[in-house]
C-alpha positions in Angstrom: -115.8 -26.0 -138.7 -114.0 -28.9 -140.1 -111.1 -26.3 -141.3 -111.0 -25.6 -137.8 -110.9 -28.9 -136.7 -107.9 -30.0 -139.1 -105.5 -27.0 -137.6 -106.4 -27.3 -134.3 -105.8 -31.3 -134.4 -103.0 -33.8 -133.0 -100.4 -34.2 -135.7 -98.7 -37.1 -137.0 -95.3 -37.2 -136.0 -91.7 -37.2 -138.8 -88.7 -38.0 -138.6 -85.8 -35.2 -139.4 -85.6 -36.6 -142.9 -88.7 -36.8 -143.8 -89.6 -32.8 -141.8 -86.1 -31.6 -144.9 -86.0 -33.8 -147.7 -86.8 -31.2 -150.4 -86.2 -32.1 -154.4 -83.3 -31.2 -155.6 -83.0 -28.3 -158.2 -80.8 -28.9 -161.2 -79.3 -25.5 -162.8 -79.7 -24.2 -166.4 -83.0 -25.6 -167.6 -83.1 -23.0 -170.7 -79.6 -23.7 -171.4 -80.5 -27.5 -171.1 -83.9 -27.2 -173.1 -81.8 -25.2 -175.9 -79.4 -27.7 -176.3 -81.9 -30.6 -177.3 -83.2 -29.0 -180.2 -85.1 -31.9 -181.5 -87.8 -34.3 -180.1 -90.6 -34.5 -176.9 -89.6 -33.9 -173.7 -90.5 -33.3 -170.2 -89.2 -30.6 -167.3 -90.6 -30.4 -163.7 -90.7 -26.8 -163.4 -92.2 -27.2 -159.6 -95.5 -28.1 -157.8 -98.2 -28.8 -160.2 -96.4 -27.2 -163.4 -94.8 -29.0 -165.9 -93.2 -28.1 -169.5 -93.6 -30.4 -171.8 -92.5 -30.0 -175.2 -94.4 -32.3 -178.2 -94.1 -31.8 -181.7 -92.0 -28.5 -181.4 -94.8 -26.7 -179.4 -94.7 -26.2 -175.6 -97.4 -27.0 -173.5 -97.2 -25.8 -169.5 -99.5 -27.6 -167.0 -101.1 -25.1 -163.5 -97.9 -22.9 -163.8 -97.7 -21.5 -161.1 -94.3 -19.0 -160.5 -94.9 -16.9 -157.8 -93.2 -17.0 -154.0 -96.7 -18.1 -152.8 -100.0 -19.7 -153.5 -102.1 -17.2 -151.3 -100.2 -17.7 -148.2 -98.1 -21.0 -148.5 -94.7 -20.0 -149.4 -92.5 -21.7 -151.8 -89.5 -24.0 -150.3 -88.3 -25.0 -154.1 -87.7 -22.0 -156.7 -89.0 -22.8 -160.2 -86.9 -24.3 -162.6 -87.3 -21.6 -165.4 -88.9 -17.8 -165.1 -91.8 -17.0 -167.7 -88.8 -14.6 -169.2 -87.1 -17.8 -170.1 -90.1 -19.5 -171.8 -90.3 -16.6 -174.0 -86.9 -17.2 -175.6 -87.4 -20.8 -176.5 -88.2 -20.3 -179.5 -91.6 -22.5 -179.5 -94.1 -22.6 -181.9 -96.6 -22.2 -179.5 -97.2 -21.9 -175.9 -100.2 -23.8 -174.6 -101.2 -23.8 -170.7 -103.6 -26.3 -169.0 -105.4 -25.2 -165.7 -106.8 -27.8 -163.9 -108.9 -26.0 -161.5 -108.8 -22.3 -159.8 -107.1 -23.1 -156.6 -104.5 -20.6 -155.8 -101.8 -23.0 -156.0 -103.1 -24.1 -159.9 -104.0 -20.6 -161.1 -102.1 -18.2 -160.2 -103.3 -14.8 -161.5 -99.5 -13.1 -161.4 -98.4 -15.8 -163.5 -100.9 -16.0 -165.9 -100.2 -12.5 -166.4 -96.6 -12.5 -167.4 -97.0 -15.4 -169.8 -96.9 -14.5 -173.3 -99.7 -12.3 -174.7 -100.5 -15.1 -177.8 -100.4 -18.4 -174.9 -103.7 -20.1 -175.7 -105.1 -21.6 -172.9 -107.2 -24.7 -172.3 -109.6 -24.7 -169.1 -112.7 -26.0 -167.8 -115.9 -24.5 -167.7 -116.5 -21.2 -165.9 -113.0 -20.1 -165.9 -112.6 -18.5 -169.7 -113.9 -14.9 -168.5 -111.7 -15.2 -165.4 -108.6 -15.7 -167.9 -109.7 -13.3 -170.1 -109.6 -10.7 -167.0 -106.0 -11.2 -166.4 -105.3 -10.5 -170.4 -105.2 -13.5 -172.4 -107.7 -14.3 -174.7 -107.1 -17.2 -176.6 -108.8 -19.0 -173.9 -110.4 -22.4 -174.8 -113.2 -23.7 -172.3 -114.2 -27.2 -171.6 -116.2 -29.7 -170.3 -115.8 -33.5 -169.1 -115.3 -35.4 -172.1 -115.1 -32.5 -175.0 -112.2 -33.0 -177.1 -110.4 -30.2 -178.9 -108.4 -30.1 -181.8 -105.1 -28.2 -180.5 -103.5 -28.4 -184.1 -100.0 -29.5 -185.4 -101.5 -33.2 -184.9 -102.5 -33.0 -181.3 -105.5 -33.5 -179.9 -106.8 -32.2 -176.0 -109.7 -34.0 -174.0 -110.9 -32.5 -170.7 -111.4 -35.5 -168.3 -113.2 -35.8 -164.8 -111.3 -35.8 -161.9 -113.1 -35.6 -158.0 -111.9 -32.5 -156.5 -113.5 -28.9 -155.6 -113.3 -24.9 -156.3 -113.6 -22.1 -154.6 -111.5 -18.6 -154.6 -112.2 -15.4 -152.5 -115.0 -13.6 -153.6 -116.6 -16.6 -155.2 -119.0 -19.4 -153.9 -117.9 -23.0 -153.5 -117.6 -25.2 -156.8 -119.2 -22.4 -159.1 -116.2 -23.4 -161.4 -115.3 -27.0 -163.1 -112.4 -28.8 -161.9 -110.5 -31.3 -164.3 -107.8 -33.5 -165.8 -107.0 -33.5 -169.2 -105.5 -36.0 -171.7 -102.7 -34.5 -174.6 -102.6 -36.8 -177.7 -100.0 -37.5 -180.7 -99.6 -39.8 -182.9 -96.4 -40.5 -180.7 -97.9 -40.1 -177.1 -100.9 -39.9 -174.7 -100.2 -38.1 -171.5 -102.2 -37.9 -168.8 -102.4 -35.1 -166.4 -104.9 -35.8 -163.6 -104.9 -31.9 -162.1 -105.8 -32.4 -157.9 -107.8 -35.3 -157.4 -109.3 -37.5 -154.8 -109.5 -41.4 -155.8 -112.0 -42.5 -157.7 -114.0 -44.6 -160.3 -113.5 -42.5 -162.9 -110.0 -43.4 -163.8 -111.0 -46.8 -164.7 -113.1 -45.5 -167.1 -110.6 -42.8 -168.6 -108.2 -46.4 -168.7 -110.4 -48.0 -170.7 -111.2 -44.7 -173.0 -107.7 -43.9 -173.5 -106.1 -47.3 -173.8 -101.9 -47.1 -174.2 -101.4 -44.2 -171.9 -97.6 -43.4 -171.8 -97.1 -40.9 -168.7 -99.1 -39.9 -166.2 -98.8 -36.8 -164.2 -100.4 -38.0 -160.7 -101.0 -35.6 -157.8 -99.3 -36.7 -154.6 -99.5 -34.2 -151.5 -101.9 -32.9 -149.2 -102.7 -35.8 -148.4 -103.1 -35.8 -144.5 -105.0 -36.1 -142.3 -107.2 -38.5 -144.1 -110.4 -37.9 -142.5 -110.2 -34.6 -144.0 -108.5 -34.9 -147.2 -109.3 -38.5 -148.5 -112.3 -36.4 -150.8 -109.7 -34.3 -152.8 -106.5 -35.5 -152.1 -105.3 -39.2 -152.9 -102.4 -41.2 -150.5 -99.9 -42.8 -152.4 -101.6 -46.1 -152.2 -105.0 -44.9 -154.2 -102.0 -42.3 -156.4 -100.8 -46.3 -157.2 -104.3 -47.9 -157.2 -105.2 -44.8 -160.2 -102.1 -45.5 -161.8 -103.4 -48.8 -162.1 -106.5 -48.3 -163.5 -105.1 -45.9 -166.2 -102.7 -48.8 -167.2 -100.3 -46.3 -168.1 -96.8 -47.0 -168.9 -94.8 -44.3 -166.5 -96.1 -42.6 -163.4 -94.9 -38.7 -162.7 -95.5 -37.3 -159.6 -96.8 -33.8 -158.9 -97.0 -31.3 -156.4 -94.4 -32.4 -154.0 -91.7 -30.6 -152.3 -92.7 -27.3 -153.7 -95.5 -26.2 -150.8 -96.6 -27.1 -147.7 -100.1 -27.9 -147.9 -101.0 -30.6 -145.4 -100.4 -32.2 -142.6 -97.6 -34.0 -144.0 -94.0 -32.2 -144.8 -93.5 -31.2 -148.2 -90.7 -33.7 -149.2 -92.8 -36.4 -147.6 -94.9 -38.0 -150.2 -91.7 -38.7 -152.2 -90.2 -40.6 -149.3 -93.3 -42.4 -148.9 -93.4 -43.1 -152.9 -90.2 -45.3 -152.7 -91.1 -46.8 -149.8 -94.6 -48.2 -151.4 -92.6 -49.1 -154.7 -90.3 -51.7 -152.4 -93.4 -52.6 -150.1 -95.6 -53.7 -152.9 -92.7 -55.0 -155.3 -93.1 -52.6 -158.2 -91.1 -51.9 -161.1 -88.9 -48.6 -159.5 -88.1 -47.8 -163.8 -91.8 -47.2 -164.3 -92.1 -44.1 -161.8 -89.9 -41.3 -162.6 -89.3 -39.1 -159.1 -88.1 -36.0 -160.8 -85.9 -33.4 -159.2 -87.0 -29.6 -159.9 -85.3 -28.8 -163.3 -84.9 -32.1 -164.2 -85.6 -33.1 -168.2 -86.7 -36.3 -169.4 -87.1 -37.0 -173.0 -90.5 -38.6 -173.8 -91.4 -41.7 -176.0 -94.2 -43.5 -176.4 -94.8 -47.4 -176.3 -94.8 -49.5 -179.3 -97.8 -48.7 -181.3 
């Protein structure tokens, strides 16, 4: 009933800008990637998936590659193909799934990673990997750590959200965010979240966070989303509480999931950044493709 409700609700109303702005989508990421040889980095591959690259291994968060996520159709193509991941010439691919949402697991995807990809997921999920044909498949729950070797080490976080997928009862599955360690970096990524008091705590457990990967979409309207789905005011007010160094945001652009148009939580970023006089150099707006090398504060 309240599904029903939301789609047969008045909508807010956009301006033309805010209705096309879309990120932009910057050519040649392999070509790009295989040009910086050495040292961490970051690429926005699209939505929820990023390719981060720490210590020489790669590590992709929800990749999702496919033209949809169930029935939302992509506006933004990926940056890279999962062809192109297999000629980077990685150590080792790693994947993160936050939660099984279609627009964070997609099974197609999954599928045509590489057959040796270990992956990292919460609880409930591991046989639903191992269906799709990978089985280096590491399951989690809140606060577990795991040794991911070559130095780094992977905690499975809380984060308030939900899961459900056809064929399968509501929130039979864990939902959650993880934190990637180095000696060089902590990076957050906080999966699909609705604010809450839980990333004070993670703050003080993971003091010196460098990046964090903060969901930002799907967002209206708020009397049904405010549960899952943080605004950009509680995305800033978590950001906060992690008292991270440099805030990433994810899962704009890419599909239309809410109310709100997909290019529209990005506007509404910048506009909170000059509202509330932030520092603009602390949150990093990628564009689809875009590569940013990483380094950690002053230890």
């Amino acid at each position: 009933m309240r599904l029903l409700k939301w789609k047969l609700s008045r909508k807010e109303h956009y301006t033309d800008e805010e209705k096309n702005f879309k990120p932009s989508v910057v050519p040649d990421a392999p070509g790009r990637i295989k040009s910086m040889p050495d040292g961490d980095l970051i690429m926005w591959v699209g939505h929820a998936t990023f390719l981060i690259r720490l210590r020489g291994d790669l590590w992709l968060t929800d990749p999702i590659f496919s033209d949809r996520a169930l029935f939302p159709k992509r506006k933004v193509p990926p940056a890279i193909t999962t062809q192109d991941l297999k000629n980077l010439g990685a150590k080792r691919l790693n994947v993160i799934i936050s939660h099984n949402h279609y627009d964070h697991l997609d099974s197609e995807t999954i599928k045509s990673l590489p057959d040796d990809t270990r992956f990292f997921v919460p609880l409930g999920l591991k046989q639903f990997i191992k269906g799709l044909g990978k089985d280096n498949v590491v399951e989690m729950d809140w606060w577990q750590t795991a040794d991911a070797g070559n130095g780094t080490e992977i905690a499975c976080l809380p984060m308030q959200h939900w899961s459900r997928r056809i064929g399968q009862d509501v929130n039979t599955t864990l939902w959650a965010s993880f934190m990637i360690t180095t000696p060089e970096l902590k990076i957050y990524f906080a999966g699909d979240s609705g604010y809450f008091i839980g990333y004070r705590e993670i703050g003080v457990r993971y003091p010196g966070i460098d990046y964090v990967l903060m969901p930002t979409t799907a967002f209206q309207p708020r009397w049904f989303m405010h549960y899952a789905h943080m605004d950009i005011d509680e995305a800033i007010d978590a950001f906060h509480d992690l008292n991270a160094g440099y805030f990433i945001p994810t899962q704009w652009g890419t599909f239309h999931l809410g109310d709100e148009p997909p290019g529209y939580p990005a506007l509404e970023l910048k506009r909170k950044i000059v509202e509330k006089k932030l520092d603009p150099s602390r949150f990093l707006i990628m564009d689809v493709g875009q590569i940013i090398p990483l380094k950690g504060r002053a230890r």
